[in-house]
N, CA, C and O of each residue as an XYZ file, in Angstrom:
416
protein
N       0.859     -1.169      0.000
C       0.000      0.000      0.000
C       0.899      1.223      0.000
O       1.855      1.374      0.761
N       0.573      1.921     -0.756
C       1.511      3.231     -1.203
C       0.499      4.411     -1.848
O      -0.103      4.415     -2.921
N       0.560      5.591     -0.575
C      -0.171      6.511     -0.857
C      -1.292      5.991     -1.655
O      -1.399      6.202     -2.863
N      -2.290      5.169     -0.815
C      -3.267      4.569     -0.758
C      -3.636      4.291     -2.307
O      -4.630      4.787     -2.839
N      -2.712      3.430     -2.978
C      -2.244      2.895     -4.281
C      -1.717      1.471     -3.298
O      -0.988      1.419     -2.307
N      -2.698      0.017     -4.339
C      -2.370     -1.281     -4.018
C      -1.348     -1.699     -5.131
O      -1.613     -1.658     -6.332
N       0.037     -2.169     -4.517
C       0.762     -2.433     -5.795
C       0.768     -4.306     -5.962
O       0.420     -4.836     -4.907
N       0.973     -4.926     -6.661
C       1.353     -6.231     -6.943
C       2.484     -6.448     -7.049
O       2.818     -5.673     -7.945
N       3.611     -7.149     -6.655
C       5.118     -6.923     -7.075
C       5.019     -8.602     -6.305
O       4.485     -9.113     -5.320
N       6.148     -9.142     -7.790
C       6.618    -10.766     -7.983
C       7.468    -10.836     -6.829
O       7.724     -9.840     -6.152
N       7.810    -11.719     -6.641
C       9.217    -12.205     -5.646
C      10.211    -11.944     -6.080
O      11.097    -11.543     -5.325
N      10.416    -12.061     -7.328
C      11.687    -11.519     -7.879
C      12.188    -10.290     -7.320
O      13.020    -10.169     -6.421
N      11.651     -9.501     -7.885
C      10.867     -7.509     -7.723
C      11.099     -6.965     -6.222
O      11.427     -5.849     -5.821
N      10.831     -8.063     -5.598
C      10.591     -8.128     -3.639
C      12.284     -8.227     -3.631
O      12.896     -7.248     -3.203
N      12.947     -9.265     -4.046
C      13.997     -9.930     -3.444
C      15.054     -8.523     -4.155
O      15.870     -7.899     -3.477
N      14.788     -8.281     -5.564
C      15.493     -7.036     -5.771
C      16.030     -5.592     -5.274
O      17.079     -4.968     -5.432
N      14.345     -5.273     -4.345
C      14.169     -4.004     -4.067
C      14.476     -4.194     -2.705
O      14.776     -3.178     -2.078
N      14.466     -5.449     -2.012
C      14.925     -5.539     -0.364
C      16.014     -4.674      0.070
O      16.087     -3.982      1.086
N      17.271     -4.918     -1.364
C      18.572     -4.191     -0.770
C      18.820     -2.781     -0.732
O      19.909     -2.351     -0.353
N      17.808     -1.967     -1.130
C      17.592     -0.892     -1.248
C      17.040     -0.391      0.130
O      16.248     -0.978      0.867
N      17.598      0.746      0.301
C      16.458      1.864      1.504
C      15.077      1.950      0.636
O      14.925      1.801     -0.577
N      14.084      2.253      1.696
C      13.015      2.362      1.693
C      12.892      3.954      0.785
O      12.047      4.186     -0.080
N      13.638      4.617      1.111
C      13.753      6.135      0.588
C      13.569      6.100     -0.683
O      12.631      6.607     -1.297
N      14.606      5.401     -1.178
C      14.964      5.572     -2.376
C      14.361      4.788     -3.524
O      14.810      4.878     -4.667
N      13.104      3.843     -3.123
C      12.420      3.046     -3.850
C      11.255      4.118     -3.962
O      11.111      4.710     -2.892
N      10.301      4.574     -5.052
C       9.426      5.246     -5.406
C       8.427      4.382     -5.890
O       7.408      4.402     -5.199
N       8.403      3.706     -6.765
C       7.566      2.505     -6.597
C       7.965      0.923     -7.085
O       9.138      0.840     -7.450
N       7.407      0.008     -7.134
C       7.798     -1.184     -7.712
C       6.659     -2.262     -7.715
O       6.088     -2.401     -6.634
N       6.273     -2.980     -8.667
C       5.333     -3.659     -9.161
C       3.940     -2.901    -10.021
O       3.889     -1.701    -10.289
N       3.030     -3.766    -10.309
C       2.014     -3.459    -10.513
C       1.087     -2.934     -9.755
O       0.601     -3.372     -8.712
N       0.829     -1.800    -10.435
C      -1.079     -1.036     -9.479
C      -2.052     -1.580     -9.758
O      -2.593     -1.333    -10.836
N      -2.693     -2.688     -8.685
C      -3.635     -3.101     -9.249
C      -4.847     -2.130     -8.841
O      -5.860     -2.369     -9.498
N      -4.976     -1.109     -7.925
C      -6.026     -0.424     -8.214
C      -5.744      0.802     -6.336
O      -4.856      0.578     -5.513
N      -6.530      1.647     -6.258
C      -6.418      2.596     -5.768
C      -7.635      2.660     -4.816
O      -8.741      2.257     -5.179
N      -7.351      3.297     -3.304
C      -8.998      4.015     -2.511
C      -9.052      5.565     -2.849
O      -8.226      6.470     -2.729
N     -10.186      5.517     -3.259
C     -10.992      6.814     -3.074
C     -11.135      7.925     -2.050
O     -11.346      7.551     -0.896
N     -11.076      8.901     -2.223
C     -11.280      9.450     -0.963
C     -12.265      8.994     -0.072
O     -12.117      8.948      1.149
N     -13.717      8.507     -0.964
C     -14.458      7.740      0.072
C     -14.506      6.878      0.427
O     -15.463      6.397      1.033
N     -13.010      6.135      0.060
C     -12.696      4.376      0.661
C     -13.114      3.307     -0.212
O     -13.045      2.093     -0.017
N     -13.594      3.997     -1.283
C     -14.146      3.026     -2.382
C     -12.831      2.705     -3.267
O     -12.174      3.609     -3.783
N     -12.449      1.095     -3.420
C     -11.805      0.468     -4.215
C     -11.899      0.644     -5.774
O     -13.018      0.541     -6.278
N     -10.645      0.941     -6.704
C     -11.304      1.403     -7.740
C      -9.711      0.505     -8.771
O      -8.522      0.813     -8.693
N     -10.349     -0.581     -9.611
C      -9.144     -1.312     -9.985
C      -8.813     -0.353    -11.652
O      -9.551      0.186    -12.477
N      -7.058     -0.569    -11.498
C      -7.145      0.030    -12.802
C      -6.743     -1.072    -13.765
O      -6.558     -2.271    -13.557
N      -6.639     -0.187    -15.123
C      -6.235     -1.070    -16.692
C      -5.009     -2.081    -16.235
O      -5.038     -3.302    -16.393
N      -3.966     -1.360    -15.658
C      -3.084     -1.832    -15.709
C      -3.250     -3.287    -14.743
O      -2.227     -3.973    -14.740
N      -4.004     -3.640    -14.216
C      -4.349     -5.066    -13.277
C      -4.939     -6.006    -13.784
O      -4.933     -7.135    -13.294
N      -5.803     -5.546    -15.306
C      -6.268     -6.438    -16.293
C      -4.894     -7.669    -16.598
O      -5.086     -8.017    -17.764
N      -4.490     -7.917    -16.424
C      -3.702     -9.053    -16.677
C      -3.266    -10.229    -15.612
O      -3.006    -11.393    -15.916
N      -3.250     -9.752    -14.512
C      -3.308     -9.994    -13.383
C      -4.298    -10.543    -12.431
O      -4.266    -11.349    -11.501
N      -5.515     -9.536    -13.225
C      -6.654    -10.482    -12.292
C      -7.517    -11.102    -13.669
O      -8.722    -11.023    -13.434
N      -7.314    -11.538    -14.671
C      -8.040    -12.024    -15.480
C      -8.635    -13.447    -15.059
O      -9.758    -13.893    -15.291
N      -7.715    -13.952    -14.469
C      -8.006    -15.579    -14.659
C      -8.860    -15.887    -13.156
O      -9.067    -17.034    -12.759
N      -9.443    -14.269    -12.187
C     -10.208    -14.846    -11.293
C     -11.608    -14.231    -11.869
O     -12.655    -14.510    -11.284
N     -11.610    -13.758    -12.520
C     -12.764    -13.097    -12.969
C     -13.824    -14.312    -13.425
O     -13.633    -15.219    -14.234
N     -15.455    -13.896    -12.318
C     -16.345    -14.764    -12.476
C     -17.333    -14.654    -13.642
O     -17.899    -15.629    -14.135
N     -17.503    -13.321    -14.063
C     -18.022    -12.653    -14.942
C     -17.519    -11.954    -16.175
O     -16.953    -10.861    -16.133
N     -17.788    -12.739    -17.443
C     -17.209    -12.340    -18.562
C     -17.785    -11.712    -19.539
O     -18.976    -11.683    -19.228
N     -17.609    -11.059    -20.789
C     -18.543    -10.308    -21.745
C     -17.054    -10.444    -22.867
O     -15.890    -10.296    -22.493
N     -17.442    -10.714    -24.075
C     -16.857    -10.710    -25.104
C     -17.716    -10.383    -26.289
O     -18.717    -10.898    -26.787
N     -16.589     -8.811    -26.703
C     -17.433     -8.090    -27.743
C     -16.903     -7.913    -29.299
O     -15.756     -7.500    -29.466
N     -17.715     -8.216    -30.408
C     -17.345     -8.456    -31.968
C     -15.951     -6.895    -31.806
O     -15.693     -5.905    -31.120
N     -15.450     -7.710    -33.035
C     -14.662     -6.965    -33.167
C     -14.907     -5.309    -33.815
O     -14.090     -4.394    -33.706
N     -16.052     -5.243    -34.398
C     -16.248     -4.208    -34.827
C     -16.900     -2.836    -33.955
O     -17.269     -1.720    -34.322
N     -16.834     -3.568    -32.542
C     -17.233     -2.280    -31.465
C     -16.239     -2.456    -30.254
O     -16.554     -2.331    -29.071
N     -14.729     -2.830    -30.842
C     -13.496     -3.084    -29.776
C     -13.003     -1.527    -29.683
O     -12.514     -1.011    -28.678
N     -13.270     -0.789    -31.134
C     -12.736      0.668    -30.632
C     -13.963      1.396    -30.248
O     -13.667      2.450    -29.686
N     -15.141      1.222    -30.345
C     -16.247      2.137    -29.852
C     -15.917      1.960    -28.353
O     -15.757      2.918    -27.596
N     -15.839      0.826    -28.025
C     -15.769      0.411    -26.307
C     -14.600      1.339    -25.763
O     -14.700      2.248    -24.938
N     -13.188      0.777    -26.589
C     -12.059      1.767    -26.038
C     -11.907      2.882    -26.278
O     -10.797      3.409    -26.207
N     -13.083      3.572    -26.653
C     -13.129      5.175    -26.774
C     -14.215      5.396    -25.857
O     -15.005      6.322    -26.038
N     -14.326      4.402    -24.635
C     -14.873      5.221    -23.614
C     -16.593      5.147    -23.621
O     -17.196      5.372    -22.572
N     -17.344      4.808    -24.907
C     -18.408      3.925    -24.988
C     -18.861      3.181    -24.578
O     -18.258      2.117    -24.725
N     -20.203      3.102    -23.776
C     -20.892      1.655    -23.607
C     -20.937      0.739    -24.824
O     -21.205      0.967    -26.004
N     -20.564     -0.450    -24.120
C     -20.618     -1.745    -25.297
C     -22.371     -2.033    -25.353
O     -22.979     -2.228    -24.300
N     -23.032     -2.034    -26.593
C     -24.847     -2.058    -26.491
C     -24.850     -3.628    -26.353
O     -23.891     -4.335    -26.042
N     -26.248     -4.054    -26.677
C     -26.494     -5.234    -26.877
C     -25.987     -5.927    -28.626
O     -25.536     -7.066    -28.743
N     -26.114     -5.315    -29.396
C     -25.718     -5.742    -30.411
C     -23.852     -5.886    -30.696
O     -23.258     -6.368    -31.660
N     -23.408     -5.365    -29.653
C     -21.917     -5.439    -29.957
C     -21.609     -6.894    -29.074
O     -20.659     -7.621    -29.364
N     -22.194     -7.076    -28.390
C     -21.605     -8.708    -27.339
C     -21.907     -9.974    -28.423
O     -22.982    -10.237    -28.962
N     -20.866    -10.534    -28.539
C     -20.608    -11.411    -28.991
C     -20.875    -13.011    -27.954
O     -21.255    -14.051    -28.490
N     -20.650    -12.925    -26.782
C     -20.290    -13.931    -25.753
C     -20.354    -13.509    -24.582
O     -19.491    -12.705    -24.229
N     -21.543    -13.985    -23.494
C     -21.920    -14.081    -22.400
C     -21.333    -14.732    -21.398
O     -21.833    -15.815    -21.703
N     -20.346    -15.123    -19.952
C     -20.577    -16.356    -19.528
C     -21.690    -16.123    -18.352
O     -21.880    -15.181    -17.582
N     -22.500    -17.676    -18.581
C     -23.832    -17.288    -17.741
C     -23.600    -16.721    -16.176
O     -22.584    -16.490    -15.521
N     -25.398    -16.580    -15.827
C     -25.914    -15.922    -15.173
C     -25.117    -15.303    -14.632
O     -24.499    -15.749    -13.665
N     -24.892    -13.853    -15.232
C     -24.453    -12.400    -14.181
C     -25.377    -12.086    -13.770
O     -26.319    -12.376    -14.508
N     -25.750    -11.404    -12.549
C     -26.410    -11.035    -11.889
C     -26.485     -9.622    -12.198
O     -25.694     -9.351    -13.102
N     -27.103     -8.675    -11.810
C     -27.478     -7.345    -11.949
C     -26.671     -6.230    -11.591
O     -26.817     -6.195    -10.369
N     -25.947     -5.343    -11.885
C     -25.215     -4.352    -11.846
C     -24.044     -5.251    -11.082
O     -23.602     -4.806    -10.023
N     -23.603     -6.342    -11.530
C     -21.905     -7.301    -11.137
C     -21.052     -6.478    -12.162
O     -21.459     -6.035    -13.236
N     -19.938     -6.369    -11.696
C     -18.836     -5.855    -12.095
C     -18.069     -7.307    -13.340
O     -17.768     -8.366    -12.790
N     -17.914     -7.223    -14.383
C     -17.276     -7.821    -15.212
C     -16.299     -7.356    -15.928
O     -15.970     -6.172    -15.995
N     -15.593     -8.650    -16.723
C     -14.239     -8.155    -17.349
C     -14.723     -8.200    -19.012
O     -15.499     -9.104    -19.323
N     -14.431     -7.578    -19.699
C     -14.662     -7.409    -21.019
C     -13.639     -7.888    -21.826
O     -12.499     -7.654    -21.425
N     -13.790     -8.621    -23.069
C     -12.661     -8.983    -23.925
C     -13.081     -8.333    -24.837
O     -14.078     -7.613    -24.898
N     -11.853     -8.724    -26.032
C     -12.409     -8.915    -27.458
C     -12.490    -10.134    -27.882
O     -12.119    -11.076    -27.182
N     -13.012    -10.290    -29.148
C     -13.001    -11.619    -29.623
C     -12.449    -12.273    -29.843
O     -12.897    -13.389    -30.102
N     -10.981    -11.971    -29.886
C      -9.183    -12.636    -29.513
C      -8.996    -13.379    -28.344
O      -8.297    -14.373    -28.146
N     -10.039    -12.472    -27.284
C      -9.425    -12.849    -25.878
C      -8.475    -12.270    -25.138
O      -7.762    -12.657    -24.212
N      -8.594    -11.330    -25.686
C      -7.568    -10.025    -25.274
C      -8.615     -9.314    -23.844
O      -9.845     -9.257    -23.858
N      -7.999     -8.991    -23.071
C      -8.652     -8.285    -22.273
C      -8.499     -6.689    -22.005
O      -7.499     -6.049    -21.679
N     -10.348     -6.103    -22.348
C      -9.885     -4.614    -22.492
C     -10.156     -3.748    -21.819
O      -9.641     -2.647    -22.015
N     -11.401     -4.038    -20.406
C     -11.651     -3.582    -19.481
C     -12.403     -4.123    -18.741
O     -12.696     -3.600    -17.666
């Protein structure tokens, strides 16, 4: 936890940065996501790789609305390509493309 920034960092990364002062390390590993001022958890892009493979809830969208989505667009109903069942109602999911690429 770093200036209330959650980082991820390998063993490797750990065993590297041990020999260092604390001072002089600014950061190391992955951000997987940040609190809010109101304490609300908020994961970023950069953790998409990281947490892909716990994700219960999936959405995979045609390729022809992969840049509408990454320009910040809702993905509609006609752009989903692939459901995995029953999500429940306003659940937080991970979005692909039709590669399997993960894009948010």
């Amino acid at each position: 936890l770093n200036n209330q920034k959650v980082l991820l960092v390998t063993d490797d990364v750990l065993k590297a940065t041990s020999q260092l002062k604390r001072k002089q390390i600014i950061s190391a590993g992955t951000i997987i996501g940040k609190f809010t001022k109101h304490e609300n958890f908020r994961i970023t892009i950069t953790a998409l790789h990281a947490l892909q493979e716990y994700a219960l809830h999936r959405v995979w969208i045609k390729a022809s609305a992969e840049m509408n989505f990454l320009y910040g667009n809702n993905a509609l109903r006609s752009h989903v390509q692939k459901v995995s069942e029953e999500i429940p109602m306003n659940a937080g999911v991970f979005v692909y493309s039709h590669a399997g690429i993960p894009l948010g």
